[in-house]
N, C-alpha and C positions, 0 to 999 in steps of 0.2 A: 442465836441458834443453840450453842453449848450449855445455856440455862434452859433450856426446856425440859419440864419435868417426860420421865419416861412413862412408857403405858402403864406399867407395872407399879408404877407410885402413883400412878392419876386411879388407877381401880381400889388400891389403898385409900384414897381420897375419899373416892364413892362411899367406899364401906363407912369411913369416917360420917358422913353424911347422916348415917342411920342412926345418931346420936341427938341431932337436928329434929330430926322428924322421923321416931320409929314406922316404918314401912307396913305393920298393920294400924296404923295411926290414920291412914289414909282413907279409911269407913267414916270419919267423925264428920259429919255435918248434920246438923240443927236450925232448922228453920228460925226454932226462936231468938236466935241469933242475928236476924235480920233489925236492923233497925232504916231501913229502904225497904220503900213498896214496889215490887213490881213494875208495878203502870206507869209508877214516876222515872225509874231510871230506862222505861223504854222513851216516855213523853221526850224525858230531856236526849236523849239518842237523837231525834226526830229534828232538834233546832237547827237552820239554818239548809233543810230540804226544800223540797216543793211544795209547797201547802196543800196544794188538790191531790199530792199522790198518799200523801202520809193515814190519808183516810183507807185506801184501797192497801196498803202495806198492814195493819191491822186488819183487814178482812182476810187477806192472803194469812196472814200469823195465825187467822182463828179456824179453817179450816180444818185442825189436827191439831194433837201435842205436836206430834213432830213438825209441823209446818212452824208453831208455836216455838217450837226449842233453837229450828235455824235462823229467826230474826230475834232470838234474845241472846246474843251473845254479850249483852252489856246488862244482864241480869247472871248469868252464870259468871263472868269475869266477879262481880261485886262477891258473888258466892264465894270465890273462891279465894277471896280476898281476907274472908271470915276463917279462916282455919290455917294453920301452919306448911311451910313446905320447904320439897329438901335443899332452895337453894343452888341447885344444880341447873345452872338459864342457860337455855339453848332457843335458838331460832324456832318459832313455830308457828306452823299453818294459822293458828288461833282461832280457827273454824273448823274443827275436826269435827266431821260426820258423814255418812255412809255415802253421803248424795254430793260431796266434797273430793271425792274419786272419780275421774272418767277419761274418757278417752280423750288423744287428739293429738294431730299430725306433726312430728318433728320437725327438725331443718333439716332433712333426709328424704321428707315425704313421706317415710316411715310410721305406723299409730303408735305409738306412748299410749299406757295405763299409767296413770300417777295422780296422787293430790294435784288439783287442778284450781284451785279457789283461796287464796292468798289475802284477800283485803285485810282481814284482821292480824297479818303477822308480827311478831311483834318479840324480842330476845326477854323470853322468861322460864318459870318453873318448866321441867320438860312435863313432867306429870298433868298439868293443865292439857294439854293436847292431850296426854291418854285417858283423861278420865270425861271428855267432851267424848271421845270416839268412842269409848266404852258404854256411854249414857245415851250416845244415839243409838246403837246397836238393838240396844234394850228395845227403845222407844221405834224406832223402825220394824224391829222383830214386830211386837205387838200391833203396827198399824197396818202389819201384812198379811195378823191373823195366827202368829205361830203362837205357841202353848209360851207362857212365864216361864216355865222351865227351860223353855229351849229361848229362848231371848236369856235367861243368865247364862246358858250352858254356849252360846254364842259370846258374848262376853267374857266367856272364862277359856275360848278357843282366842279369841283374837289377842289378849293380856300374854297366855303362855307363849304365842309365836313371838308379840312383840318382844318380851324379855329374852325367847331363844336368841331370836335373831338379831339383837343387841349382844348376844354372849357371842356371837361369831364372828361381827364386825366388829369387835371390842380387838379380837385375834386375827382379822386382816389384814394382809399388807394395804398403807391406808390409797393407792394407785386402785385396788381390788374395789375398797369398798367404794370409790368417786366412779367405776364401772360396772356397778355390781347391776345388773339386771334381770328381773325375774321373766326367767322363761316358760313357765307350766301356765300363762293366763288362756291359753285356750282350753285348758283341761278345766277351768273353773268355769263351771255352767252360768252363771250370772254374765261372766265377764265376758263370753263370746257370743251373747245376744248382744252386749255395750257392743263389741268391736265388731260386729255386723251393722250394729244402726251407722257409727261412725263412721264406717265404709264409704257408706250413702251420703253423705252430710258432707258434698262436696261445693266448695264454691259456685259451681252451675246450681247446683240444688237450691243456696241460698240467693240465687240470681233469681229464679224461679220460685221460690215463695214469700221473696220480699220487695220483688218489683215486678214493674207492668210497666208495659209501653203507657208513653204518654200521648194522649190525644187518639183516637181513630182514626184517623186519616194523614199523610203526608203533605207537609206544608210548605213553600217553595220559600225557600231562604238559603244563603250563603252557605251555611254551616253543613258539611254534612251532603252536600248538594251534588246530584246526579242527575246525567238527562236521559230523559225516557227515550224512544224511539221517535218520537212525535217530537222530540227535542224541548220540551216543559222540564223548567228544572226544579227539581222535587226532593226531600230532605227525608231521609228515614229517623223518624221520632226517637226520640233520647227515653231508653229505660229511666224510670223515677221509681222512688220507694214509692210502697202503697201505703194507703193510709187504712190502720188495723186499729180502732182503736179497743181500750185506753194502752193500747203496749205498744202501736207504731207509730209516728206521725210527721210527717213533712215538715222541716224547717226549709224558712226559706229568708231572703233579705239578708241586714246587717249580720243576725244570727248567726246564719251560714257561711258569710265568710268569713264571720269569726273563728267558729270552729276549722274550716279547712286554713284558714290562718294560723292556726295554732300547729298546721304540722309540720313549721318552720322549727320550732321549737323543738317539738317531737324528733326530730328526723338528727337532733346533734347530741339525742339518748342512743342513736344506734349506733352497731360499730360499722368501720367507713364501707366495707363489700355489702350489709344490708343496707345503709341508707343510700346505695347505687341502685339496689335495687329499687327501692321505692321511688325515686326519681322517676322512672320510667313506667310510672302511672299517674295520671291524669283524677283529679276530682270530678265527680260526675253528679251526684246529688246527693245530700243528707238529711235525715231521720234523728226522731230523739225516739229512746226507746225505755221502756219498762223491764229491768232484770231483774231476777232472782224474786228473794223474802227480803232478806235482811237490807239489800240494797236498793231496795223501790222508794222513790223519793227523792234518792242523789241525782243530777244530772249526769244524761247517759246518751250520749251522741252515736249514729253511723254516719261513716259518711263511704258512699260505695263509690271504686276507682275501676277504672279500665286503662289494662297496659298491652298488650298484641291485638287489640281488637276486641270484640265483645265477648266473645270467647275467654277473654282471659281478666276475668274479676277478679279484684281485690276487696274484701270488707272489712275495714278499722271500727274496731269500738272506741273510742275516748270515754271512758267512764270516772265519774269525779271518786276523791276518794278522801277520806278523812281519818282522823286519829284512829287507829287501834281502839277496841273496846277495853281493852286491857291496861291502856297507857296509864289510867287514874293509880290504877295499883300496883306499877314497878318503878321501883326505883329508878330515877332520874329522866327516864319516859316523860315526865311534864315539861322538862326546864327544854327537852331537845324538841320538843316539839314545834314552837315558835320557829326553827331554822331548818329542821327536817320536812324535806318533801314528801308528801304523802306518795303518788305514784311512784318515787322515786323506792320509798319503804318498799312499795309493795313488790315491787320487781327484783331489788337486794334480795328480798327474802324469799321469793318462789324460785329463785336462779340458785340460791343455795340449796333448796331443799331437792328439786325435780333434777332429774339424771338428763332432759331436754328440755329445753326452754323453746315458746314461741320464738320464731326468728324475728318475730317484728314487734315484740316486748321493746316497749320505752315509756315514758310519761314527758307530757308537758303541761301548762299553765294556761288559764282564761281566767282572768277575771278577779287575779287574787286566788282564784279555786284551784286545786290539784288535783291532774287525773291520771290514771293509766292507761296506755295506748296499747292493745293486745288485736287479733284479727279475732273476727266474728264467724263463730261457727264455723270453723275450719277442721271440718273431719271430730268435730266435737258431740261426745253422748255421754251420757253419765247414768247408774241403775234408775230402773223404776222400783216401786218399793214392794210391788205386788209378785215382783220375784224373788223376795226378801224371806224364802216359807221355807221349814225343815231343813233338809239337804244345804239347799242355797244359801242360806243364813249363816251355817257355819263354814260354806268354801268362802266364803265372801267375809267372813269376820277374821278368816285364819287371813288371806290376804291384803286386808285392812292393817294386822299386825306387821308383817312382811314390808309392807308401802312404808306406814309411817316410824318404824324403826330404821328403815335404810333413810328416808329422808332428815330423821334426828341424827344417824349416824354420819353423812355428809355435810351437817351444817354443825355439828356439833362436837361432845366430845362421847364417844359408844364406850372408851374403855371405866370413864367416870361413873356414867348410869349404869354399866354391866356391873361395876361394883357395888351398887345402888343395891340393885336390885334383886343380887343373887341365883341362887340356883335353887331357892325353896319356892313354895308358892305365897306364900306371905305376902307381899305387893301384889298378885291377882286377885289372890283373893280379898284382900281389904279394898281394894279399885273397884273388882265385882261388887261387891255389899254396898259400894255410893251410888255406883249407877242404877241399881235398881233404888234409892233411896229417893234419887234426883231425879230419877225418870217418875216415881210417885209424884214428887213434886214438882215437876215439870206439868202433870195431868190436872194439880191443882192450878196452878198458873194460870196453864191455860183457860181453864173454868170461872178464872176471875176476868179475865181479859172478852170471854166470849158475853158474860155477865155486862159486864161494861159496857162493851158496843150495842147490848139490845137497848141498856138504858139511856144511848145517845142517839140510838137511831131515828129520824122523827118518822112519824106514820106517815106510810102513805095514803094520798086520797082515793076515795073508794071512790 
């Protein structure tokens, strides 16, 4: 503890940093720099998924740039891999983008605003995270319809909050900054339609549009068994997932006790008062399900629980999870790979960043494969993009800064990058000038991938 450098030598540091990699230095990217296609480093992304989903995860990407930009994070990681940096590795989301924010319910019962989407975490450059979130900014503005001007000028609101407010938690006592919570999210118009949907989005909710009674009628069996008047004794049918397809579907057999086998495992990642809790619900049926962009393909289990009665649902997602897209290009990221738990990563690293963690966050193991265990749509919304216009674009990109500097300020060091990045605008504005560079070419990407798919698609018959 006596050898710990102090804050005031660690911001010294930062500054030192700017020798590394000058901070307007941070504009330089060059496509022609690329010696990987595209399509090849999404293809090889894809090995060791589903084969029947990996076709519908490319139509999902070709919808939009920005649909396109949130399942190429292993296209942007290689990018970024091409240009210098400052060296300064902290914990990060490694999916930073607008749609990477949302609501949902603390161990309080309480809503939380906060990054919400972890898979790619991964301890690297801190600047990868701001120039993702910066580059979706853009690219979200634009698919929402607002002017180029106000998509950079958004971008150059959320850069100045993120570096404010790194200059403040740089000067925290560090109790402040592990509490720090923002309290104006209902004055930001975007974020108090999210925390209205969220509202709603409660476990009965999801009881009600992911199951249905089984069968029509009452069938007389032990289980569950009541006598009428008539004295017939008669069973009220067990809720089952519905079958939605291609995004809901009924496991049933070996599968299924697999999966609910596996939350033997699951249950010795929680601490001992949650896995009490979990005890006292019951396995009632499971679902494999279709999530997100980037992660359509992985295996992605429910399995719905009942613990006081029917009333009182439980939904676990078990979602598989694999390397960081980032892993290829950080240092020593390969060698831990082999021994490092993937759910395991991903849980480390959302518990450092978020000021509330799911209470029933853990991971366990099927199959050789690794997953993360989190509840399903529990008081969970996140924006739609189509509120992403004028006004909104920039209460939402200044909050975006706000989010992701207190979360690099909690897993990280805030007095290191405060030095970083100073009090000029330098670092904005070089950050600004890549995102709109990468959001260009993000547009062409896109346009090769949608290219692509026409010439694999086979015709249909007339």
């Amino acid at each position: 503890m006596t050898d710990l450098v102090s804050a005031k030598e660690r911001f010294a540091l930062g500054q030192e940093r700017r020798k590394q990699m000058r901070r307007m230095g941070h504009k330089a990217w060059n496509v022609k720099d690329r010696r990987e296609n595209p399509l090849q480093l999404l293809d090889a992304s894809t090995k060791g998924r589903v084969p029947a989903l990996v076709a519908l995860k490319n139509e999902l990407m070709s919808a939009s740039p920005f649909a396109y930009f949130r399942g190429a994070v292993p296209v942007m990681a290689y990018d970024f891999s091409l240009v210098g940096n400052t060296g300064i590795c902290n914990q990060l989301c490694g999916d930073a983008h607008v749609r990477n924010l949302g609501a949902f319910a603390g161990p309080d019962g309480r809503l939380e605003f906060d990054i919400n989407d972890f898979d790619e975490t991964i301890v690297a450059p801190f600047e990868w995270d701001v120039k993702r979130m910066a580059t979706s900014l853009v690219l979200a503005g634009r698919t929402a319809g607002a002017k180029n001007l106000q998509c950079r000028d958004a971008a150059a609101v959320f850069l100045a909050r993120y570096r404010m407010m790194m200059a403040s938690f740089a000067r925290m006592p560090v109790l402040e900054v592990a509490r720090y919570k923002v309290h104006r999210l209902g004055s930001v118009s975007p974020v108090a339609g999210i925390m209205q949907m969220a509202e709603r989005a409660t476990p009965m909710h999801t009881l009600l549009a992911l199951t249905e009674v089984e069968g029509a009628a009452p069938t007389a069996t032990k289980k569950g068994a009541k006598k009428t008047k008539k004295g017939a004794v008669v069973v009220r049918p067990e809720r089952v997932f519905k079958t939605i397809p291609p995004n809901l579907t009924r496991v049933k057999g070996a599968l299924a006790e697999q999966v609910v086998g596996s939350l033997a495992m699951y249950a010795e990642s929680l601490q001992p008062q949650r896995k009490h809790f979990l005890e006292q619900y019951r396995p009632v049926d499971v679902a494999f399900k279709v999530v997100g962009t980037g992660s359509v393909g992985l295996r992605d289990y429910c399995i719905y629980m009942e613990g006081n009665g029917r009333k009182d649902p439980l939904f676990l997602q078990i979602k598989e999870e694999v390397a960081s897209g980032y892993a290829p290009y950080v240092a020593g990221a390969r060698g831990r790979k082999a021994k490092q738990h993937q759910g395991e990563r991903v849980v480390r690293g959302e518990q450092a960043m978020q000021l509330q963690s799911d209470p029933f966050l853990g991971w366990t193991t099927m199959d050789g494969r690794d997953y993360l265990v989190r509840q399903l749509n529990d008081h969970k919304a996140s924006i739609q993009l189509e509120d992403l216009k004028a006004a909104g674009l920039m209460e939402y990109a200044a909050l975006c800064g706000e989010l992701l500097a207190r979360g690099h300020a909690r897993a990280g060091d805030s007095a290191m990058i405060s030095g970083y990045l100073g009090t000029s605008t330098r670092f904005d504005d070089a950050v600004g000038a890549f995102a709109e560079i990468y959001a260009d070419q993000t547009e062409v990407d896109w346009k090769q991938l949608v290219r692509s798919l026409k010439k694999t698609r086979k015709p249909t018959a007339k």
